[in-house]
Each structure stands twice: as structure tokens, then as C-alpha cells.
VOPAGU-2260 file (C-alpha; in pm, 1 decimal, decimal comma):
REM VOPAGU-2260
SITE   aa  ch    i         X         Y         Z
SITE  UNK   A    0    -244,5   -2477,2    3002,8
SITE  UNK   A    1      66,9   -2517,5    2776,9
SITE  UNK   A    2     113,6   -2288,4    2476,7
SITE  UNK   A    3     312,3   -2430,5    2171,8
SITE  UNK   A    4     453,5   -2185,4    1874,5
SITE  UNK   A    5     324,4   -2274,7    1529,3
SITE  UNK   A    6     534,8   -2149,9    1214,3
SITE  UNK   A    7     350,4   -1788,7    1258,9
SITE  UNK   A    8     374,8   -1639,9    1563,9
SITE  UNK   A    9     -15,1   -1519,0    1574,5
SITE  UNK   A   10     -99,0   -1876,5    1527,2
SITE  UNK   A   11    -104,8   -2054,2    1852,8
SITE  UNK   A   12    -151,7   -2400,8    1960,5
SITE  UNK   A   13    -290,5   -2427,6    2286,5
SITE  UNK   A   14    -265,1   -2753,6    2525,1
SITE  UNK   A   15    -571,0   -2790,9    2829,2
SITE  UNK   A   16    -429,3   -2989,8    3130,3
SITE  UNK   A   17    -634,1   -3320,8    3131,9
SITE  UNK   A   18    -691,9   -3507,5    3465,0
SITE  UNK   A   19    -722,3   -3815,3    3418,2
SITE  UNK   A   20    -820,3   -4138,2    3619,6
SITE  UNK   A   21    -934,8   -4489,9    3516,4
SITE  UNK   A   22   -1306,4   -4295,8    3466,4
SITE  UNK   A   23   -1147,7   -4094,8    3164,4
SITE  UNK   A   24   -1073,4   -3759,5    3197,4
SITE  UNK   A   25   -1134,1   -3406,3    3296,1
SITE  UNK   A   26   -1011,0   -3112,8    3139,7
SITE  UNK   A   27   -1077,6   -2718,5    3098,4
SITE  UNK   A   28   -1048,5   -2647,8    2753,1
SITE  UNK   A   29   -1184,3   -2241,4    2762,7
SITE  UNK   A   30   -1166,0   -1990,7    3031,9
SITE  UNK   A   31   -1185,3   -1620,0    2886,6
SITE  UNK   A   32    -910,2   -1485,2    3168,5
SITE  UNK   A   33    -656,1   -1804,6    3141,7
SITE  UNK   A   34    -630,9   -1735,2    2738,6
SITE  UNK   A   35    -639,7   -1372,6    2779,9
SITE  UNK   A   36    -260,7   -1459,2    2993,6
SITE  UNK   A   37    -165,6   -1628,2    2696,3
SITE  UNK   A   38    -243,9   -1351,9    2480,0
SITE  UNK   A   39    -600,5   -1443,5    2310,8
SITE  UNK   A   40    -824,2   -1209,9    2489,4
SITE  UNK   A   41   -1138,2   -1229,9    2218,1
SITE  UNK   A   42   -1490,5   -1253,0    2316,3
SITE  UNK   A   43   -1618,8   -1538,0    2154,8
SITE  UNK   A   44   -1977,3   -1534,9    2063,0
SITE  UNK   A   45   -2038,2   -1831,5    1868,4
SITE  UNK   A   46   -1984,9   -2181,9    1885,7
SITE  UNK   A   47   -1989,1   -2407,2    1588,2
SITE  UNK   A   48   -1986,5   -2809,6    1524,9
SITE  UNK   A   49   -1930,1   -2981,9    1217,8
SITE  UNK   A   50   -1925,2   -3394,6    1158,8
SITE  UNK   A   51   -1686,1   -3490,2     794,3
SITE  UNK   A   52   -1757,3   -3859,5     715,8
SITE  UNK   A   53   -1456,0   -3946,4     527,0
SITE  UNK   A   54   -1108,6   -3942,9     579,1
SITE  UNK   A   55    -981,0   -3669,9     327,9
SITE  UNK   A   56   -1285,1   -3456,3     363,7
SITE  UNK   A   57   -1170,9   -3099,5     326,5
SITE  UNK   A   58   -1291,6   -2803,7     460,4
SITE  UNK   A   59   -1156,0   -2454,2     345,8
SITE  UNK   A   60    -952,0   -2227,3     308,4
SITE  UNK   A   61   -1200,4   -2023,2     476,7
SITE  UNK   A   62   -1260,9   -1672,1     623,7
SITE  UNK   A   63   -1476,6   -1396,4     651,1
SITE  UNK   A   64   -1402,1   -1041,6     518,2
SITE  UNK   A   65   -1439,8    -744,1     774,6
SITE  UNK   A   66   -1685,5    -585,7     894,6
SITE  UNK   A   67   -1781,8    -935,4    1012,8
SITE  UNK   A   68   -1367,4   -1084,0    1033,9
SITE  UNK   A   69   -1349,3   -1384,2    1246,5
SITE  UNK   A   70   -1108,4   -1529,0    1531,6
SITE  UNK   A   71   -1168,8   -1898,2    1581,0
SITE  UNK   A   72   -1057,7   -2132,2    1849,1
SITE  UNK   A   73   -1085,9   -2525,4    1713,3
SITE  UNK   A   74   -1088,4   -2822,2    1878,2
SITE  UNK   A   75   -1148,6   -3197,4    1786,6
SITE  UNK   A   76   -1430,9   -3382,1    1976,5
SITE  UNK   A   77   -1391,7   -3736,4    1772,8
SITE  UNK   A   78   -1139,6   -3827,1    1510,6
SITE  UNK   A   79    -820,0   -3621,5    1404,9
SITE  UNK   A   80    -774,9   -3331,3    1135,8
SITE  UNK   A   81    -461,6   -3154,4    1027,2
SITE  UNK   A   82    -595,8   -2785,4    1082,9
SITE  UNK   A   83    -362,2   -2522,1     868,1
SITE  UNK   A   84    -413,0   -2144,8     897,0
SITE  UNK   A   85    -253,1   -1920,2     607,9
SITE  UNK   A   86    -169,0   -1515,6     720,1
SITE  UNK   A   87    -386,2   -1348,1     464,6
SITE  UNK   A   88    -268,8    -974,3     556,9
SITE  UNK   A   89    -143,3    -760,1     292,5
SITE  UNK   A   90     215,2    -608,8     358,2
SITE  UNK   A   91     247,5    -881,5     645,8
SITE  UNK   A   92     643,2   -1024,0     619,2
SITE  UNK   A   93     470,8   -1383,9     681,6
SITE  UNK   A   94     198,9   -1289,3     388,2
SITE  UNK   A   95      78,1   -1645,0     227,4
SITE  UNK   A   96     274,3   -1846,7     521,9
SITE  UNK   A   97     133,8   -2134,4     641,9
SITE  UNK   A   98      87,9   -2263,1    1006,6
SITE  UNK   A   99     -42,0   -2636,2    1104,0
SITE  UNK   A  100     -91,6   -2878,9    1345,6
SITE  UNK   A  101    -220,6   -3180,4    1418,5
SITE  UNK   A  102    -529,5   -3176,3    1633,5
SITE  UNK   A  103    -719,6   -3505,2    1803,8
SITE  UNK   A  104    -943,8   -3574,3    2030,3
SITE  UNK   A  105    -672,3   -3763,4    2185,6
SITE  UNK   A  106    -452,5   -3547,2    2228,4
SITE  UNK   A  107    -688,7   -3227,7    2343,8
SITE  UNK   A  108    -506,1   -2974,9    2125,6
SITE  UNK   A  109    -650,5   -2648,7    2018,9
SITE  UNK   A  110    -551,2   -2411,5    1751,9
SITE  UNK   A  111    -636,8   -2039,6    1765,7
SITE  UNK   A  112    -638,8   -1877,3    1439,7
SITE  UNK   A  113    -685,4   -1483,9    1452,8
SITE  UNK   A  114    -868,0   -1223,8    1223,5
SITE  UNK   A  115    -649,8   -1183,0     903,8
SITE  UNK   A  116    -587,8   -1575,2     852,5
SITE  UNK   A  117    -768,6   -1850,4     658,7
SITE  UNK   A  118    -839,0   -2098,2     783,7
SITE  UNK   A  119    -868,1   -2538,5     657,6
SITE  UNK   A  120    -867,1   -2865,4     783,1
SITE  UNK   A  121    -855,9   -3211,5     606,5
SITE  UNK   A  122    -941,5   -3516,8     813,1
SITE  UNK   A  123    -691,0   -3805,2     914,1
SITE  UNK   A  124    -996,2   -4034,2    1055,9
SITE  UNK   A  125   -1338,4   -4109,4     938,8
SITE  UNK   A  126   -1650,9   -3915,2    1120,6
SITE  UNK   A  127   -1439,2   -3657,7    1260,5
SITE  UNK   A  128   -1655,0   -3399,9    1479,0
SITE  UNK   A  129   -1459,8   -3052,5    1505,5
SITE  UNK   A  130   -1605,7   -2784,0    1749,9
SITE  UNK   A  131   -1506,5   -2415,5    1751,7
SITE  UNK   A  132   -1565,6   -2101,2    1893,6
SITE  UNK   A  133   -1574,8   -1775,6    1722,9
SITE  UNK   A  134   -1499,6   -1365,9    1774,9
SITE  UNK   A  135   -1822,1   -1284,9    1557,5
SITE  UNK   A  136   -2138,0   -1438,7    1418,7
SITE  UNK   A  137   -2159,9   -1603,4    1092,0
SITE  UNK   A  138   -2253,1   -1308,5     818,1
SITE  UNK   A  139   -2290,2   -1494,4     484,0
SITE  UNK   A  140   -2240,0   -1202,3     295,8
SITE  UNK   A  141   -1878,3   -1160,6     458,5
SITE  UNK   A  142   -1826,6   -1514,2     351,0
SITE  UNK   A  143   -1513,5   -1605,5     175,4
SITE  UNK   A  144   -1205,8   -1840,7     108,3
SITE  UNK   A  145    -902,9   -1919,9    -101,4
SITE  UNK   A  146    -897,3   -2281,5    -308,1
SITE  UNK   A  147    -773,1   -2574,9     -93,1
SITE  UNK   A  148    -518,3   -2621,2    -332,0
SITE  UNK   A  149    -327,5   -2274,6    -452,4
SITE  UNK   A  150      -1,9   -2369,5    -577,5
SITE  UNK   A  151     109,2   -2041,7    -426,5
SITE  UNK   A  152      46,6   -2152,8    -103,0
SITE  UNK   A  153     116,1   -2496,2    -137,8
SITE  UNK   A  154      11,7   -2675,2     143,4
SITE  UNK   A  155     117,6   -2981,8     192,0
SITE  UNK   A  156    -202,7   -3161,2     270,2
SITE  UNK   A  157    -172,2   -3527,7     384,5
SITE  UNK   A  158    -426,9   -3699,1     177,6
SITE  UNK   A  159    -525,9   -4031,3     120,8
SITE  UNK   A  160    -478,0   -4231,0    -204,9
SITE  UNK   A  161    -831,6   -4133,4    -306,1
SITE  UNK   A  162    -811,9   -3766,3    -312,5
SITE  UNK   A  163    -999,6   -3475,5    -141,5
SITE  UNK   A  164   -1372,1   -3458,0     -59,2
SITE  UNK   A  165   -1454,2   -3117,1    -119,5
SITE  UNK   A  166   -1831,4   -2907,2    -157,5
SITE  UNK   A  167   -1874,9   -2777,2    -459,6
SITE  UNK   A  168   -1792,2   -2429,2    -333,4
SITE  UNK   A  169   -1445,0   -2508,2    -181,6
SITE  UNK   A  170   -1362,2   -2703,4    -490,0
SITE  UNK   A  171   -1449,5   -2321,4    -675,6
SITE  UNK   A  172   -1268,2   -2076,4    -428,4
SITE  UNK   A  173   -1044,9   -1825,5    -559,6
SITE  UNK   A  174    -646,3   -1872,9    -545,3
SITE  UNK   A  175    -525,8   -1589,0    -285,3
SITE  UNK   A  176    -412,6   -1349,5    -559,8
SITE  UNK   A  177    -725,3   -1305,6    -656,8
SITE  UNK   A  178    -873,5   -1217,5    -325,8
SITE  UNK   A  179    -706,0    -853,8    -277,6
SITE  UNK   A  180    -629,8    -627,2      25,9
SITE  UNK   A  181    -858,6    -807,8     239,3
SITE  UNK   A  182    -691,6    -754,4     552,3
SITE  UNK   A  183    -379,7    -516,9     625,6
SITE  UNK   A  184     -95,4    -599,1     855,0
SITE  UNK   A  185     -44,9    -394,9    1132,4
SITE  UNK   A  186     221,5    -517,0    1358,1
SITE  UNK   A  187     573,1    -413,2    1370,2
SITE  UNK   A  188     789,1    -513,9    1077,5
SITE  UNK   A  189    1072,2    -805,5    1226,1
């Protein structure tokens, strides 16, 4: 498997080797020691699958707070999503940074988003299916997330003429100065 560097260097995305033949394709797209090599050695505990209807649907900026913090590994089964993680850490020197990439079920990509980023994706195709896998279990009491839209962050989300199709409780997140000291850095300063 390939490795490309997103904007942050926590953020990875990773690339499975297909194998293809006029059948379709076979590919690996986990294996706990391979992505421990690369540098994501988390046990992952969860999987989860979601299906967005329309193109534009949003989902996030989402996270969950520690005791309960979550790494997540997503990948796109059907359709196409521009996935964006934001470093959340206080006192991190990429603090409110963002990281994207554009992930298909064409093209196999997966991005691996660790503990101490949110975590979005809008969708670029209509009844996109996203699968990921994740360092904890769901704890809804640890749930959290930042509004889609914080002009502090800025993302620069490629909608479609017609807006965002949010839930009612992304379109009501906080903006991420209101969330706190939810997560500290703790890496060396560069």
C-alpha cells in the first residue's frame, strides 16, 4: 500500500493495491500489521456504514471528547465524498488546520484521521455509502462537533448550487472557539 501526505502530517491518506482483471478487482484495504508499518497501529473496534442520498449532503464536523476519543479509518464503498479532518488540539502549531482529500469508490482511497481531529465529509455523487472503522465504540455522551461552516476554519467545501443538506444537529454545532481544551497537543513543537 501507498501512503500520500495530506496538509497535516497526522492526517494520512492511504492507497490499497487493487488487482484487477476483466472480473473487477481485488484489493486489501485493512491489515492491522501493514498500517502499523505505516505508522497507524490502532485497534479498531468498530465498524460503521452510512448511505447520504444527495449530492451536498453533509456530515460533520464531528468527534468525540475523551474518555471515549476516536481514530477513524474511512473509505467510500459507492459514490465520492470530499472527507476534511481539522487538528482540534490545543497548543498544536497546526491548531484549526485543515486536511482533505478526495475519496471514491473508484479510486480505493482511505483517509485516517487520528484522536484530536474532527472530522466531515460532503458528497460529490448521489447515494454515496461511506464505511469506517474506529479506535473506540460510539459513547453518545462523548458526542461532539464543530459547525460545518466556522468561518474560522473556513473550509472550502465544494457544494452544489443548491446548498448543504445538513441534520438539524450539524446545522446547530458549535464554532471551534467555543468547544475549549478538548484535546492537548503533545508532539514536538516544529
Amino acid at each position: 500500500m501507498d501512503v500520500i501526505a495530506t496538509a497535516l502530517p497526522e492526517v494520512k491518506i492511504v492507497v490499497p493495491r487493487r488487482f484487477a482483471d476483466p472480473r473487477g478487482f481485488f484489493s486489501e484495504v485493512y491489515k492491522r500489521a501493514a498500517f502499523a508499518g505505516i505508522g497507524i497501529d490502532c485497534e479498531f473496534v468498530q465498524d460503521n456504514h452510512s448511505l447520504s442520498g444527495p449530492v451536498g449532503t453533509i456530515r460533520g464536523l464531528h468527534f468525540q471528547t475523551p474518555p471515549h476519543a476516536q481514530a477513524k479509518l474511512v473509505r467510500v464503498l459507492r459514490g465520492s465524498v470530499f472527507d476534511v479532518a481539522v487538528d482540534i488540539r490545543s497548543g498544536s502549531p497546526d491548531f484549526g488546520r485543515v486536511a482533505s482529500a478526495t475519496l471514491s469508490a473508484a479510486n480505493g482511497h482511505q483517509l485516517f484521521i487520528p484522536r484530536g481531529f474532527a472530522h466531515g465529509f460532503v458528497t460529490l455523487e448521489p447515494d454515496t455509502e461511506i464505511l469506517y472503522k474506529v479506535d473506540s465504540y460510539y459513547a453518545p455522551q462523548n458526542d461532539s462537533g464543530i459547525l460545518w461552516n466556522d468561518p474560522d476554519i473556513a473550509i472550502d467545501w465544494p457544494l452544489p448550487e443548491t446548498g448543504p443538506v445538513l441534520s438539524d444537529k450539524d446545522a446547530k454545532l458549535r464554532r471551534l472557539s467555543e468547544i475549549g481544551d478538548v484535546f492537548r497537543y503533545e508532539g514536538v513543537p516544529r
